[in-house]
Backbone bond lengths (Angstrom), bond angles and torsions (degrees), N, CA, C in turn:
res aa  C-N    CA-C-N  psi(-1)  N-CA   C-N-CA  omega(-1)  CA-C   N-CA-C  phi
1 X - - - 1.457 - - 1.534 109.75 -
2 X 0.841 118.17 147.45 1.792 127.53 -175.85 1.829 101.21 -78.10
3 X 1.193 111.45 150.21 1.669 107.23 -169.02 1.351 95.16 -138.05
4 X 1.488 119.99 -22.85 1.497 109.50 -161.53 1.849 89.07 -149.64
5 X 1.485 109.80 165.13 1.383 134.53 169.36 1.202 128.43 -150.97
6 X 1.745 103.97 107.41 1.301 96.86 -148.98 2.117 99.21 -118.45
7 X 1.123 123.09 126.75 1.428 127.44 -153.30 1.813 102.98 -74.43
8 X 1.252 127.25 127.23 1.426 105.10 160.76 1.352 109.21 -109.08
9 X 1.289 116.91 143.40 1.532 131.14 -153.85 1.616 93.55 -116.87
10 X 1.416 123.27 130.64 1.843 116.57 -179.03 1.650 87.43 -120.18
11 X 1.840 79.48 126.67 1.750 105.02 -179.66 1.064 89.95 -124.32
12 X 1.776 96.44 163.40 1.426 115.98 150.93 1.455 129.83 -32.57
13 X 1.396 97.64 -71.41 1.583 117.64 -175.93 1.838 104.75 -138.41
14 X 1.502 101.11 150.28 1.967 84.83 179.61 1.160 121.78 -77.28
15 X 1.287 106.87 -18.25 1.706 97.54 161.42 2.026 139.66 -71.40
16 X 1.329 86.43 13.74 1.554 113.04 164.30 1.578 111.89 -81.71
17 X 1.049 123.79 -38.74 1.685 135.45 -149.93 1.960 77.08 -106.35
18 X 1.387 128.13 -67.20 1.275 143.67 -166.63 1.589 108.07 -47.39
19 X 1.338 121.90 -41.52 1.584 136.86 171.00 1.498 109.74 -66.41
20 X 1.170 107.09 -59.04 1.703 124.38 -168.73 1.537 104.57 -71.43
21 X 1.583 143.64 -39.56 1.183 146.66 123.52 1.631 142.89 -8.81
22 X 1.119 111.87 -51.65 0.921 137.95 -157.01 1.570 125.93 -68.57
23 X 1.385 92.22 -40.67 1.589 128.29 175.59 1.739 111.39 -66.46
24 X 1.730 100.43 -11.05 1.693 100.59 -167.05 1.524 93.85 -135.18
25 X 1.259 119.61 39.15 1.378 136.71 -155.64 1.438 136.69 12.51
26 X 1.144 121.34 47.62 1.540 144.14 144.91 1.868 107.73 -46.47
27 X 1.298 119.33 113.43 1.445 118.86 142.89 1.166 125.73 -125.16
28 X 1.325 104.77 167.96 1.303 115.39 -177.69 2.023 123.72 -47.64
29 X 0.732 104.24 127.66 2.072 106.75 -173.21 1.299 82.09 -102.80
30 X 1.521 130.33 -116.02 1.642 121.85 172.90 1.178 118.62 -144.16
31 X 1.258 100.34 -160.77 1.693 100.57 -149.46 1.774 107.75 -139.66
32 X 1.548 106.66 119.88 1.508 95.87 175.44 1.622 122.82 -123.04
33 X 1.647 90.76 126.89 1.420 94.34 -164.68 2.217 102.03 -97.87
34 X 0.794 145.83 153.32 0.699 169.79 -129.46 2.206 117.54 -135.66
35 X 1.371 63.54 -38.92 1.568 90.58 172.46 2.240 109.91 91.31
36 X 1.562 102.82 7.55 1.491 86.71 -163.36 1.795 84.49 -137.47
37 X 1.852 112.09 57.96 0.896 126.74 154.60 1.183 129.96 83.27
38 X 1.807 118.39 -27.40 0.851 116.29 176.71 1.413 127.11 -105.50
39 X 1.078 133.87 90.22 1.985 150.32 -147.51 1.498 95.48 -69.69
40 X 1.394 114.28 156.91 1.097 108.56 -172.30 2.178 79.64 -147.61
41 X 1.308 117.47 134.12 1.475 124.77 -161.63 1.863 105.32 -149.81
42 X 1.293 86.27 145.46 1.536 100.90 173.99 1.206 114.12 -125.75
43 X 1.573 125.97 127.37 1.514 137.15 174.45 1.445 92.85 -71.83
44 X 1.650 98.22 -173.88 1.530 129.72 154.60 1.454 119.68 175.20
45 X 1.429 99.60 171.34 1.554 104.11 -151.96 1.648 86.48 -115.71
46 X 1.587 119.54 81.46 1.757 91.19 -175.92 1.773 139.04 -63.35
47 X 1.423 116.83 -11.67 0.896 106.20 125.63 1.358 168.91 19.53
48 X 1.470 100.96 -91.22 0.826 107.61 177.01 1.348 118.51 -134.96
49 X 1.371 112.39 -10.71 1.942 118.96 145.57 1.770 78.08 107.77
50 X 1.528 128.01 24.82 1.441 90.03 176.89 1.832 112.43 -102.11
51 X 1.238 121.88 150.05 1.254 118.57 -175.37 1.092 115.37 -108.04
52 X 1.918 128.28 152.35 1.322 138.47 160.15 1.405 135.47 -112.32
53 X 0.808 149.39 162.73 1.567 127.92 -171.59 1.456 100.45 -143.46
54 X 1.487 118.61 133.50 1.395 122.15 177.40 1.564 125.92 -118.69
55 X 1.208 134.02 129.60 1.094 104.14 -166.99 1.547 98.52 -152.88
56 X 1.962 107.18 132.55 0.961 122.95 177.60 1.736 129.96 -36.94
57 X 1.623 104.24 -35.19 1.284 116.95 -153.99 1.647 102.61 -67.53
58 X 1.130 127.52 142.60 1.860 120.35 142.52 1.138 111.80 -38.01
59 X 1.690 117.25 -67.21 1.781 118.21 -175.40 1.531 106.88 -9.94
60 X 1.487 104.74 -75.77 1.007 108.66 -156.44 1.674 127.28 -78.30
61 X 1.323 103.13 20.75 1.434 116.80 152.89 1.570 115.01 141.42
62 X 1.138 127.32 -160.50 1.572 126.10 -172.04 1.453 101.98 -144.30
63 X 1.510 101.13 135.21 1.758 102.59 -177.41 1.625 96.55 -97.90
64 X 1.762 107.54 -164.51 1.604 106.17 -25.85 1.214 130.39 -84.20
65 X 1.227 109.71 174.17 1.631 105.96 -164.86 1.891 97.53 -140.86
66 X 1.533 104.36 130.78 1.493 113.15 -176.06 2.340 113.51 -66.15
67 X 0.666 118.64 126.98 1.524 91.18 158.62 1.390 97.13 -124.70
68 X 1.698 111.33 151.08 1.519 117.86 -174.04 1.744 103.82 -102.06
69 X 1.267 144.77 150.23 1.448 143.27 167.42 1.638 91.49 -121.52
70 X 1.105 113.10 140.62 1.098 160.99 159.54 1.579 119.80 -68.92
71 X 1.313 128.45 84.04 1.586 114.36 -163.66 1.879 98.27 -120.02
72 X 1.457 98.31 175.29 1.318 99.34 -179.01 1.540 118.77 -103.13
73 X 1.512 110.66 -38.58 1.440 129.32 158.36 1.341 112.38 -104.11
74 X 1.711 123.92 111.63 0.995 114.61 -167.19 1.662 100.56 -106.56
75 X 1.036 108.05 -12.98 1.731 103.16 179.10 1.532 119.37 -81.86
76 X 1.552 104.68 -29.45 1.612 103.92 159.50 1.314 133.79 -76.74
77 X 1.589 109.96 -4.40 1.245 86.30 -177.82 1.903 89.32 -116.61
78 X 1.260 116.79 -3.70 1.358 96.72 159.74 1.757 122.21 -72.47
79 X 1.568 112.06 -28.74 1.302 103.21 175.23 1.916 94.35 -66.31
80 X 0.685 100.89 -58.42 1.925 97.43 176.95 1.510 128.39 0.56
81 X 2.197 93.27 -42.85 1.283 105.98 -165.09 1.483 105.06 -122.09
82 X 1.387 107.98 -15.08 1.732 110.93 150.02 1.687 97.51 114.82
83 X 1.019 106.54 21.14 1.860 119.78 179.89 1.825 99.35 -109.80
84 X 1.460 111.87 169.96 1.581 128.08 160.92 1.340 99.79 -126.88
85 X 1.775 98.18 129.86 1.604 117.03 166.72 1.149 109.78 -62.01
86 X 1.278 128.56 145.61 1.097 129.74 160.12 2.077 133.84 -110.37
87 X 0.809 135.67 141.96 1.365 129.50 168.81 1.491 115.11 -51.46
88 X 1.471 124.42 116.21 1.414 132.13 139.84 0.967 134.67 -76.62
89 X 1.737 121.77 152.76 1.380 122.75 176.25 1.370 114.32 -57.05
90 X 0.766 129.04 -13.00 1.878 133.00 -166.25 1.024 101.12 -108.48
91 X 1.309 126.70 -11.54 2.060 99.04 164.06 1.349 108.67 123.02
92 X 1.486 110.86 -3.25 1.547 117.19 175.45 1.725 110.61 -110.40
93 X 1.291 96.12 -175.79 1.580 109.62 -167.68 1.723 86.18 -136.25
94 X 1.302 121.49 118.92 1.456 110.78 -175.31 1.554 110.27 -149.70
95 X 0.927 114.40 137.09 1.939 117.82 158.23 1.939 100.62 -96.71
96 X 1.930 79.86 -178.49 1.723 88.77 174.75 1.292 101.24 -153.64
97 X 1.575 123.07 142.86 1.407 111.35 178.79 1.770 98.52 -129.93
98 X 1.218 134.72 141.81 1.475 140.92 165.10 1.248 112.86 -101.75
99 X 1.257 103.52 148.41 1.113 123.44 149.42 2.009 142.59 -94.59
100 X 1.488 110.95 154.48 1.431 92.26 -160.60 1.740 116.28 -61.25
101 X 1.429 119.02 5.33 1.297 123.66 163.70 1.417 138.25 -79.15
102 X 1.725 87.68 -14.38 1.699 107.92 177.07 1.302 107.71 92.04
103 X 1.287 136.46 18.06 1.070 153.25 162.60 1.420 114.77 -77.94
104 X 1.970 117.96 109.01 1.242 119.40 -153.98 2.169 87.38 -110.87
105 X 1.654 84.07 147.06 1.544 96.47 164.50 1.163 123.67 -158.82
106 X 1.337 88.83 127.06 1.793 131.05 -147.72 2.117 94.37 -89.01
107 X 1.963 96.96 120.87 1.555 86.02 175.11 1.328 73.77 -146.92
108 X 1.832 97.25 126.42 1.348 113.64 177.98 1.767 109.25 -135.30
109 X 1.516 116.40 -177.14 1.394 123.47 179.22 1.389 106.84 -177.05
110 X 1.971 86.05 128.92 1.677 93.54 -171.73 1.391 120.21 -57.19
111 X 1.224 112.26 151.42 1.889 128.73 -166.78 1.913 75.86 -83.01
């Protein structure tokens, strides 16, 4: 049975995903380089144990690509990161933060 889902996000470099993260407390878990440039890295939320995975390669997919988080207090942790949530038509309360790859991430909470 599947227990977990864990997103891989294709950046430039991991310190694209690691910057843009960071601010909503994501750090670095580790990082595997291979040695032929292209790093392959896992975030986390300690917290709350959730993980991300980033990875230099094309193989492993083509940006950009949205991922949404799911939070419980969404106004503290946007003041956290120095933004205001706002109300959507659909029923959430959400910010958005990018990265310089164009890689959007979506942290919202139902109204």
């Amino acid at each position: 049975m599947i227990t977990t889902v864990v997103p891989v996000v294709p950046v430039t470099k991991l310190d694209v995903i690691f910057e843009a993260l960071k601010p909503v407390g994501f750090i670095e878990q580790w990082v595997h380089d291979p040695g032929q440039g292209l790093k392959y890295g896992s975030l986390i939320e300690p917290e709350s144990g959730l993980e991300l995975h980033a990875s230099e390669s094309r193989g492993d997919g083509h940006g950009p690509v949205v991922v949404y988080f799911y939070v419980d207090n969404i106004d503290a942790l946007a003041a956290r990161v120095g933004v205001k949530a706002e109300d959507q038509t659909w029923g959430t309360r959400e910010f958005w933060l990018r990265d310089v790859d164009g890689n959007t991430y979506r942290f919202g909470q139902q109204l």
